[in-house]
ROTORSE-75631 format. One record per residue (C-alpha): residue number from 0; x, y, z negated. Coordinates in nm, 2 decimals, padded with zeros to 4 digits. Each point is the difference from the previous one (the first is absolute). Layout:
<rs>
R fike     xx     yy     zz
R  NUM      X      Y      Z
...
</rs>
This chain:
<rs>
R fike     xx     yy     zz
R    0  00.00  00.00  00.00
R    1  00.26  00.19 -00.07
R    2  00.19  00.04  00.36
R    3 -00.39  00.09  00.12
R    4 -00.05  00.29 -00.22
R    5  00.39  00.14  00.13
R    6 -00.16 -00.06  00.30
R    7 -00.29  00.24 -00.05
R    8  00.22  00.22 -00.19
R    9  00.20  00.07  00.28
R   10 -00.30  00.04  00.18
R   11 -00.13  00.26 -00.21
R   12  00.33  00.19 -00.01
R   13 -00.01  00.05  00.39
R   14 -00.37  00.04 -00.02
R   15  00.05  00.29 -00.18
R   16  00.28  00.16  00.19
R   17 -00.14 -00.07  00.30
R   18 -00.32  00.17 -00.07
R   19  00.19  00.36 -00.06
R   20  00.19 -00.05  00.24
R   21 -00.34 -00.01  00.24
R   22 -00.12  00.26 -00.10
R   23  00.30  00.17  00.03
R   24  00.01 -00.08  00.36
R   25 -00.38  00.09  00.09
R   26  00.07  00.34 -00.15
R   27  00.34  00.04  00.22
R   28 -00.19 -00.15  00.29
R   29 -00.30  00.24 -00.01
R   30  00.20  00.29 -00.08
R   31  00.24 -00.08  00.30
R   32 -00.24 -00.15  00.22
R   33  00.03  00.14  00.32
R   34  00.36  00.00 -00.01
R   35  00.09 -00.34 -00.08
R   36 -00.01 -00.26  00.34
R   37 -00.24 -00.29 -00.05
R   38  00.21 -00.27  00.05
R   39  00.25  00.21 -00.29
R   40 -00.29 -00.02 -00.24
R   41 -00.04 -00.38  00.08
R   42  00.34 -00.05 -00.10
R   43 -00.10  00.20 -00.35
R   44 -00.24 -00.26 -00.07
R   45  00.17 -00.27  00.07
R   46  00.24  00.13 -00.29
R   47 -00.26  00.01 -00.22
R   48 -00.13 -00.35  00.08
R   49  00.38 -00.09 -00.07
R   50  00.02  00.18 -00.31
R   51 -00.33 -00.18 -00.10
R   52  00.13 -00.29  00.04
R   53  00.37  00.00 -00.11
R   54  00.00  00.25 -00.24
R   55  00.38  00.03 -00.10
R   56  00.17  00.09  00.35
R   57  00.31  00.20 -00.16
R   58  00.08  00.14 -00.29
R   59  00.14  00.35  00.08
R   60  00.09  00.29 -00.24
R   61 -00.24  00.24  00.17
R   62 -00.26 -00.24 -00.13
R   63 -00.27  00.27 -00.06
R   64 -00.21 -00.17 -00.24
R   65  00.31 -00.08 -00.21
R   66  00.11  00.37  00.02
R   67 -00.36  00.11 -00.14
R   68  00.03 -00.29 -00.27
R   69  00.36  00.07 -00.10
R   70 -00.05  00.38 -00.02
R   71 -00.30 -00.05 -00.22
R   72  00.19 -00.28 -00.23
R   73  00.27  00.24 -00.03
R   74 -00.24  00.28 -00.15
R   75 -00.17 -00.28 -00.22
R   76  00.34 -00.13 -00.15
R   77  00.10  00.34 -00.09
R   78 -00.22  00.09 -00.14
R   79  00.01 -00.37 -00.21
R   80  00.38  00.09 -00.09
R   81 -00.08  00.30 -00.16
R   82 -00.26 -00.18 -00.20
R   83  00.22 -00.27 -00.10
R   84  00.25  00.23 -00.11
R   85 -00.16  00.22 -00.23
R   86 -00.19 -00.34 -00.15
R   87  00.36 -00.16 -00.03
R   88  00.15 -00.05 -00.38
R   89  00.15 -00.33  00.04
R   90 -00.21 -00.21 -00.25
R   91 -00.24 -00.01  00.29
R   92  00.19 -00.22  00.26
R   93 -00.18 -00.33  00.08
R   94 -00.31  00.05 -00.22
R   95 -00.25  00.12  00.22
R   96 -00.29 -00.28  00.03
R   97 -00.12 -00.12  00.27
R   98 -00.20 -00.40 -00.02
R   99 -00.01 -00.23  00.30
R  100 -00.23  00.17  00.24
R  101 -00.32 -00.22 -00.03
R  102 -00.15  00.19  00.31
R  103  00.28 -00.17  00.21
R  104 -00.18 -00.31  00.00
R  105 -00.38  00.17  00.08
R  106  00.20  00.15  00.28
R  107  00.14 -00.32  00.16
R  108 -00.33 -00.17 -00.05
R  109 -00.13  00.34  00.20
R  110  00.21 -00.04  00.27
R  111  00.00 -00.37  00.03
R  112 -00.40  00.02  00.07
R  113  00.05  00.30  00.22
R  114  00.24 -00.22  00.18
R  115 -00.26 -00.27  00.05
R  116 -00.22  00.25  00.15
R  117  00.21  00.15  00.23
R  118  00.16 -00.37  00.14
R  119 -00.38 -00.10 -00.01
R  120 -00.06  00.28  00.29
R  121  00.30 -00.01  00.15
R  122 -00.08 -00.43  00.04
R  123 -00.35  00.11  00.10
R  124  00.10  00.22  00.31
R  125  00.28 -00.22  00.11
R  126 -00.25 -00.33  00.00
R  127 -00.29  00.22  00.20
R  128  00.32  00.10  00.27
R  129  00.10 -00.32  00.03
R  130 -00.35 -00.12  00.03
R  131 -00.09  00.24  00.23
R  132  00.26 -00.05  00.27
R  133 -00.08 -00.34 -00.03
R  134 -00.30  00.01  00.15
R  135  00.10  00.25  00.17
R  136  00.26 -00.20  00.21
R  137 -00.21 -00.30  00.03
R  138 -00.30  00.21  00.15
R  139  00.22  00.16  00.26
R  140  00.25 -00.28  00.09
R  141 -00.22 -00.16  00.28
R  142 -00.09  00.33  00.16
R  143  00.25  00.12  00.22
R  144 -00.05  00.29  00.26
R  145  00.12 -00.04  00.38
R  146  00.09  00.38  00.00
R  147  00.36  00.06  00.15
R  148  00.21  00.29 -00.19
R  149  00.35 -00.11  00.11
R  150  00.02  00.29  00.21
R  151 -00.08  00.24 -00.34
R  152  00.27 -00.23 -00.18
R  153  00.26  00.09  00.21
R  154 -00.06  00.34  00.00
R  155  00.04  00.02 -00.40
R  156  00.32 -00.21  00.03
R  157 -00.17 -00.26 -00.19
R  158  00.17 -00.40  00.08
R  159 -00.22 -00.18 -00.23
R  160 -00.32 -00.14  00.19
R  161 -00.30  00.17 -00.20
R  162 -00.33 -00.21  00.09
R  163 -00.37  00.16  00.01
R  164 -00.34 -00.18 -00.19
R  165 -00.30  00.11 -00.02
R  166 -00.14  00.01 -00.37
R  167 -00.34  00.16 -00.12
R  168  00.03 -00.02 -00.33
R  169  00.23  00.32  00.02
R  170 -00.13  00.39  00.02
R  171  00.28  00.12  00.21
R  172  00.28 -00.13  00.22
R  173  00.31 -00.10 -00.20
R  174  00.30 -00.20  00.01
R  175  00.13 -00.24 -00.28
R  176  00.28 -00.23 -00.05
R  177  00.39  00.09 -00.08
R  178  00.17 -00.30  00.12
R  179 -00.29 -00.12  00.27
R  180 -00.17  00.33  00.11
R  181 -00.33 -00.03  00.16
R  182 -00.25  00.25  00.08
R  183 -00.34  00.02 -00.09
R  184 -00.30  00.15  00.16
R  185 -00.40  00.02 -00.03
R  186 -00.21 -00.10  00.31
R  187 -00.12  00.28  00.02
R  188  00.30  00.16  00.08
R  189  00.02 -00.20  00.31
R  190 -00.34  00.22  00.09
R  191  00.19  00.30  00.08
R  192  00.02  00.05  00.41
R  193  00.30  00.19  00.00
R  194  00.30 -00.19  00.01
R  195  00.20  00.27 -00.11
R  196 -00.14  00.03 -00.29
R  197  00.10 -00.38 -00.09
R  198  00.33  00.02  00.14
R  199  00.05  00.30 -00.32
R  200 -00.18 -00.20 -00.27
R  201  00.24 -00.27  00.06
R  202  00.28  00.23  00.05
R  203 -00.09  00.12 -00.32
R  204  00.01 -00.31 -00.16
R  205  00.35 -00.09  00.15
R  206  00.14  00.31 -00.13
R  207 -00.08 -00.06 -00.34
R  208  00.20 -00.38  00.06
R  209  00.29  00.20  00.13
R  210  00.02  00.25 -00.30
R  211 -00.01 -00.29 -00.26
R  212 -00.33  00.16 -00.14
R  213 -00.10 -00.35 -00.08
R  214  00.25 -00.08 -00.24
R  215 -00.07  00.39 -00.20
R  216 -00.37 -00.11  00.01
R  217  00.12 -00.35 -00.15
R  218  00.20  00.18 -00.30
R  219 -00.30  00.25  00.00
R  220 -00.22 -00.27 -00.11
R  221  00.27 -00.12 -00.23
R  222 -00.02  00.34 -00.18
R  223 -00.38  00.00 -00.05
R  224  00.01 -00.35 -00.12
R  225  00.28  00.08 -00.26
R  226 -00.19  00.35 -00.06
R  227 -00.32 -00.11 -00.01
R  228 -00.07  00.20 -00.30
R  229  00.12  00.34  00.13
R  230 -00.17  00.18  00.24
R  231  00.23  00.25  00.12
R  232  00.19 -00.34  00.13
R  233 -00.32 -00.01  00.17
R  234 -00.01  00.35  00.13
R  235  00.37  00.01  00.11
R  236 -00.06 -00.34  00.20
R  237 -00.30  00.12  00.13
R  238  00.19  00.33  00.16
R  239  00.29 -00.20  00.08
R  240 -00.22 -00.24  00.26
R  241 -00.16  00.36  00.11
R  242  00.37  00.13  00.12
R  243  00.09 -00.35  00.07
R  244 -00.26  00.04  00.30
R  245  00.03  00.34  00.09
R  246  00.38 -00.09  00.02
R  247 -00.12 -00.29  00.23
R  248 -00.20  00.25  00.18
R  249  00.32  00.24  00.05
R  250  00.20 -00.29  00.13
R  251 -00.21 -00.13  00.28
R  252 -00.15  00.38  00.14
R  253  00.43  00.02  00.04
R  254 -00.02 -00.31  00.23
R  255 -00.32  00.17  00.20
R  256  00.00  00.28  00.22
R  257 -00.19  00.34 -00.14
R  258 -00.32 -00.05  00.23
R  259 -00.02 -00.29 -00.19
R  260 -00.01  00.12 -00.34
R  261 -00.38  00.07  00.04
R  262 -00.10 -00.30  00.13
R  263  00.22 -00.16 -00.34
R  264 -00.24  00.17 -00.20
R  265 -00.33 -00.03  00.18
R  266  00.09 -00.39 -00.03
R  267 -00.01  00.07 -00.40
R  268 -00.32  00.18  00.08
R  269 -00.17 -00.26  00.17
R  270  00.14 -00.31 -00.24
R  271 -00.20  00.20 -00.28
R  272 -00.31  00.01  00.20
R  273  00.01 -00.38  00.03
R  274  00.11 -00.07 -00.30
R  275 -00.22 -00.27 -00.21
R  276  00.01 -00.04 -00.37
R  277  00.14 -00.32 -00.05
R  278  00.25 -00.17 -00.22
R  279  00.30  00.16 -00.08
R  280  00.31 -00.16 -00.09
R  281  00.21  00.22 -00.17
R  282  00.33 -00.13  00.07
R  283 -00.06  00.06  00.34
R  284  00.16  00.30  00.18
R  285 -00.33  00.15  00.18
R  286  00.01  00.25  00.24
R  287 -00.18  00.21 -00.17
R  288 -00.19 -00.02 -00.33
R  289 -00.20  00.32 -00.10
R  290 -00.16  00.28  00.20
R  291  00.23  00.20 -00.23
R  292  00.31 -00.15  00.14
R  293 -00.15  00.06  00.34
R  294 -00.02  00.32 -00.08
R  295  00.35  00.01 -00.06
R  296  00.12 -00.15  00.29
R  297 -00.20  00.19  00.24
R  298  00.17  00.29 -00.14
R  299  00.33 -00.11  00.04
R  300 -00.06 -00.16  00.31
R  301 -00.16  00.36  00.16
R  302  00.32  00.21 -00.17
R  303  00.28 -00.28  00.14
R  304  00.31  00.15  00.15
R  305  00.23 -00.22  00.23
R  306  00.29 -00.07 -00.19
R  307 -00.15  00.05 -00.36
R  308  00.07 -00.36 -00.11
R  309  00.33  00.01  00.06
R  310  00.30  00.05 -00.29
R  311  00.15  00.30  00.00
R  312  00.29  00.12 -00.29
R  313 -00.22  00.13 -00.22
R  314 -00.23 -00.24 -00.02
R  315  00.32 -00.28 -00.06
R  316  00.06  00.26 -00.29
R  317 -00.34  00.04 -00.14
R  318 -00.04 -00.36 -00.05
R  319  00.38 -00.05 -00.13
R  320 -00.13  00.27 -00.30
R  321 -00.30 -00.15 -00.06
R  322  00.14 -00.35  00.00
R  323  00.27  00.11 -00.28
R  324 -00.34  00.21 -00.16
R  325 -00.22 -00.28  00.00
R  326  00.27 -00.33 -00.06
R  327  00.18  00.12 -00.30
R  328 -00.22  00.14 -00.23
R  329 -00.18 -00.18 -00.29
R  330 -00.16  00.09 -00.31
R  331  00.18 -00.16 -00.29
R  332 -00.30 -00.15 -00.22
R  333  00.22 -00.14 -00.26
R  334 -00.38 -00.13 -00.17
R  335 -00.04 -00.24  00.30
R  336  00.35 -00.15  00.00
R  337 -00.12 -00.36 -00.03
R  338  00.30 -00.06 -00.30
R  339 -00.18  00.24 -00.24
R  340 -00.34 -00.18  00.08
R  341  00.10 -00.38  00.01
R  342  00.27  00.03 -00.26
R  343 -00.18 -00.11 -00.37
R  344  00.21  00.31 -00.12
R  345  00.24  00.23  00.03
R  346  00.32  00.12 -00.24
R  347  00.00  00.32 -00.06
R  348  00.14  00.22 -00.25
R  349  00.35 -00.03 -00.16
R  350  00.19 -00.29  00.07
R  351  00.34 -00.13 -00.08
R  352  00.23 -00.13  00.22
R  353  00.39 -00.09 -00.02
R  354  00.04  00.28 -00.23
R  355 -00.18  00.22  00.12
R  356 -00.36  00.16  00.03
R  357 -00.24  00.04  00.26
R  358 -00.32  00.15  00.05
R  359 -00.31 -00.17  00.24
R  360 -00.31  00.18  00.06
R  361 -00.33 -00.11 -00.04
R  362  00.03 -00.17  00.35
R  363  00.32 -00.17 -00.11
R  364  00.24  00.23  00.19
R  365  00.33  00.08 -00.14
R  366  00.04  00.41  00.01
R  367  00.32  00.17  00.09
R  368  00.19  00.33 -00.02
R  369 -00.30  00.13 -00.26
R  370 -00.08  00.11 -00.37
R  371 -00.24 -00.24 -00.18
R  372 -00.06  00.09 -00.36
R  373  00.34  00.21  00.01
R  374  00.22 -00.25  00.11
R  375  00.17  00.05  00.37
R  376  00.03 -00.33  00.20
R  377  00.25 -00.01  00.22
R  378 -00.01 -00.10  00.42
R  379 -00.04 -00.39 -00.10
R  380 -00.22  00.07 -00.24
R  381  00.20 -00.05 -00.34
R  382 -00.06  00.26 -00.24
R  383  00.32  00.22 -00.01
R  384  00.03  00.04 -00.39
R  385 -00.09 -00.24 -00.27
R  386 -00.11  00.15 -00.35
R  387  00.11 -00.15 -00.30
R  388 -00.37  00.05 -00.15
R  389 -00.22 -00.08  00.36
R  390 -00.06 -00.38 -00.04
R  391 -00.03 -00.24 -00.27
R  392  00.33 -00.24 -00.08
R  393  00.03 -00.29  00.23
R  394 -00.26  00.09  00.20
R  395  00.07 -00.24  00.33
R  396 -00.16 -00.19  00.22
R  397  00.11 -00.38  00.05
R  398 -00.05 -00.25  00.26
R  399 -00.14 -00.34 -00.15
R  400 -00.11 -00.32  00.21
R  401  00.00  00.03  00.39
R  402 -00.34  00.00  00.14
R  403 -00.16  00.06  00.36
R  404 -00.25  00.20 -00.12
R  405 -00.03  00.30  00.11
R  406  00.03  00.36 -00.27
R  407 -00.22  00.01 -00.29
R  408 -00.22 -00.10 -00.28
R  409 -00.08 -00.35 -00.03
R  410 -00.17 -00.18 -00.26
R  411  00.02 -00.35 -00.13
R  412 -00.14 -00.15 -00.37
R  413 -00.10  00.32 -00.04
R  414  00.35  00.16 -00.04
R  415  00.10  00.26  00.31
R  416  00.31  00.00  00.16
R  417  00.18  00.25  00.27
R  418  00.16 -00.12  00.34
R  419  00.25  00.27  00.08
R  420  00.24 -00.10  00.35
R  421 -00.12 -00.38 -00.02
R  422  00.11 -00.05 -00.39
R  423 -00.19  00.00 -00.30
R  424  00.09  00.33 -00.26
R  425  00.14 -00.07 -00.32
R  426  00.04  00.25 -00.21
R  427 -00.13  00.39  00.04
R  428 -00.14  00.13  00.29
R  429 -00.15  00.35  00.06
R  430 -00.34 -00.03  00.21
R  431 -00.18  00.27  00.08
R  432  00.21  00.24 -00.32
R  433 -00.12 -00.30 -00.24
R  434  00.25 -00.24 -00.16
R  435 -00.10 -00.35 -00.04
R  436  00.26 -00.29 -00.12
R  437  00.00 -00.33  00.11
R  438  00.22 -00.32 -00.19
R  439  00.21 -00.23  00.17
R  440 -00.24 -00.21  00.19
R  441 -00.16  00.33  00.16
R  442 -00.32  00.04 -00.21
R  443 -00.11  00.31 -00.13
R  444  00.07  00.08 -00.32
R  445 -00.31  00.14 -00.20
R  446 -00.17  00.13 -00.35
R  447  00.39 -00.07 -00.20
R  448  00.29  00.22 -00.13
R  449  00.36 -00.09  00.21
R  450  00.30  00.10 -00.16
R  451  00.25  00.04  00.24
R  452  00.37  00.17 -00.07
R  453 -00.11  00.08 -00.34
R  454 -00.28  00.18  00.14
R  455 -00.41 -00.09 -00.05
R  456 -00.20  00.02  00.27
R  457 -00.43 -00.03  00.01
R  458 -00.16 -00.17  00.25
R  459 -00.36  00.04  00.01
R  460 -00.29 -00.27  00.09
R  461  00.00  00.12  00.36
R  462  00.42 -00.07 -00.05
R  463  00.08  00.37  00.06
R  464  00.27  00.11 -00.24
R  465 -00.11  00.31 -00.20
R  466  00.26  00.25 -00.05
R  467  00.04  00.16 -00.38
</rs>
């Protein structure tokens, strides 16, 4: 269960960068609209799918999520040194309490059933594809078309043989299939008189083959499956299949001549006219899917310029910023690293080791080059200066009895023990600014009086010593 809810975690992580990040680009993109190319803005999205679905690309120092974080952290521990300082008298080193964190557990449990649910979806959609092209496949596999588009092939550059079948159970003509392409296409599509008009929704159709828009539409549906939950996935896939086929659009008007540009868009025209509401599978890449995205089209379509689609140096540079923009950001949510969920606890506080003393946040990170509680810890973390008066005599941490359990409390006959780097402590450890004892065999000392060095020392029931 464990790897499933890293899984999800991971998910979540990307889920949540990716869905600033979208937004980030529909506001650049409608701010900039008429000045960035289609096929620029395709590129964009494809980024963001990308991003979606790997979510650590890089790790650069211009990381401006990081920046935000780190100059805010920088203002908070400040502020905390100050604090500390002032508070500092000596006596005070080691004693602040702080008992297991019960809510640890309630929140594992939480995310373990969240987990279920989002696996449960994510199960759910992948079955229903897999079902669906299923049937899909065995409806269509024994209705081939005799209609010749070798001639079309050749003009796209295209050697794979791309076959044609007729399939009704489709709204719109679409092709489908990334190792064994095959296009599919409503009878009634074969009603249209004008053979020109064919000859562009299959030239359409090719196009889309040639500019591997099958396999984006693949990872597209990837990303929805994985981001069921998050609808701006669902927005930024649904505008990415938009410029996916305007791109499409852009491409094959640069293979016609201009006089031809109207009849491209009259054929869109006329395909909406005699369009039926049938079944629509949605892994499909139709030819067109809303009057909305008509709408679009025909716009770009009317405003096309020879020469548009093509690359030009700025364009390589816009998509070489946004690339680094888009790739190497990510927003550290240290509360979603899956080590602070899955881990039964963490050691924080003041802790002992080969002399000397370290200090772990509440997440079990070691800090460096900082004050806590007036005591400066150097860039390894060690605190630079030891007072005579901070910590009680003999207060170390041992290693017992090798185990392969992982860190933490454990509890056995009803007496607790701590695994600390694979061993079992024996004698003090600091958890969490408590101190708790434990004998020879690892358990927990509790409710007694040690004398140690001369020295008495009161554990209470819970085994926390109580300083005097």
């Amino acid at each position: 269960m464990d790897w499933l809810v890293r899984v999800f975690l991971y998910v979540l992580k990307s889920s949540l960068t990716g869905s600033i990040l979208i937004l980030m680009v529909i506001g650049v993109l409608k701010i900039f609209n008429k000045k960035i190319s289609i096929r620029v803005k395709n590129w964009i999205w494809i980024l963001v799918l990308i991003k979606i679905l790997i979510p650590v690309c890089g790790d650069a120092d211009t990381n401006i999520f990081s920046t935000l974080q780190e100059n805010f952290g920088k203002t908070n521990q400040s502020d905390l040194n100050v604090d500390n300082n002032q508070r500092n008298t000596g006596e005070n080193f080691g004693k602040v309490s702080a008992s297991v964190d019960e809510n640890k557990n309630y929140c594992l449990i939480l995310f373990k059933s969240v987990t279920v649910i989002w696996f449960t979806g994510f199960s759910f959609l992948t079955l229903s594809l897999i079902v669906s092209q299923l049937k899909f496949n065995k409806k269509t596999k024994d209705s081939p078309c005799d209609i010749e588009i070798d001639n079309l092939i050749n003009k796209c550059n295209i050697k794979t043989r791309i076959p044609v079948y007729l399939c009704d159970d489709i709204k719109s003509p679409c092709i489908s299939g990334i190792l064994r392409p095959r296009i599919y296409i409503p009878s009634y599509v074969l009603h249209m008189n004008d053979k020109n008009q064919l000859s562009y929704i299959f030239l359409h159709e090719l196009i889309h083959y040639k500019r591997k828009d099958l396999i984006y539409n693949f990872f597209g549906i990837l990303a929805l499956f994985l981001h069921w939950f998050n609808p701006f996935v669902w927005i930024a896939v649904k505008k990415m299949n938009l410029c996916r086929e305007c791109a499409c659009d852009a491409c094959v008007l640069e293979l016609l001549n201009e006089e031809e540009n109207v009849e491209y868009g009259m054929t869109l025209l006329n395909l909406s006219k005699l369009y039926r509401d049938t079944r629509h599978y949605s892994q499909l890449p139709v030819f067109f899917e809303t009057k909305t995205q008509i709408h679009d089209r025909i716009w770009l379509i009317k405003g096309f310029k020879k020469g548009s689609y093509k690359i030009n140096a700025s364009a390589v540079l816009g998509c070489t910023v946004a690339a680094f923009v888009i790739l190497t950001n990510n927003i550290p949510v240290h509360a979603l690293n899956a080590e602070n969920i899955l881990m039964d606890d963490v050691t924080a506080g003041w802790v002992e080791s080969d002399g000397n003393w370290y200090y772990y946040d509440n997440h079990g990170v070691k800090l460096k080059n900082t004050v806590v509680e007036g005591h400066e810890l150097g860039a390894d973390g060690a605190m630079a200066e030891l007072q005579s008066n901070a910590v009680p005599a003999k207060k170390t941490t041992e290693a017992g009895n090798q185990t392969d359990r992982p860190d933490g409390w454990y509890i056995n006959n009803q007496r607790w023990y701590y695994v600390k780097d694979h061993s079992y402590v024996t004698g003090w450890l600091n958890y969490n600014g408590k101190w708790f004892y434990f004998d020879k065999q690892g358990a927990m000392v509790t409710n007694t009086t040690l004398e140690i060095d001369g020295k008495q020392y009161v554990l209470s029931r819970n085994g926390e010593w109580l300083s005097r």
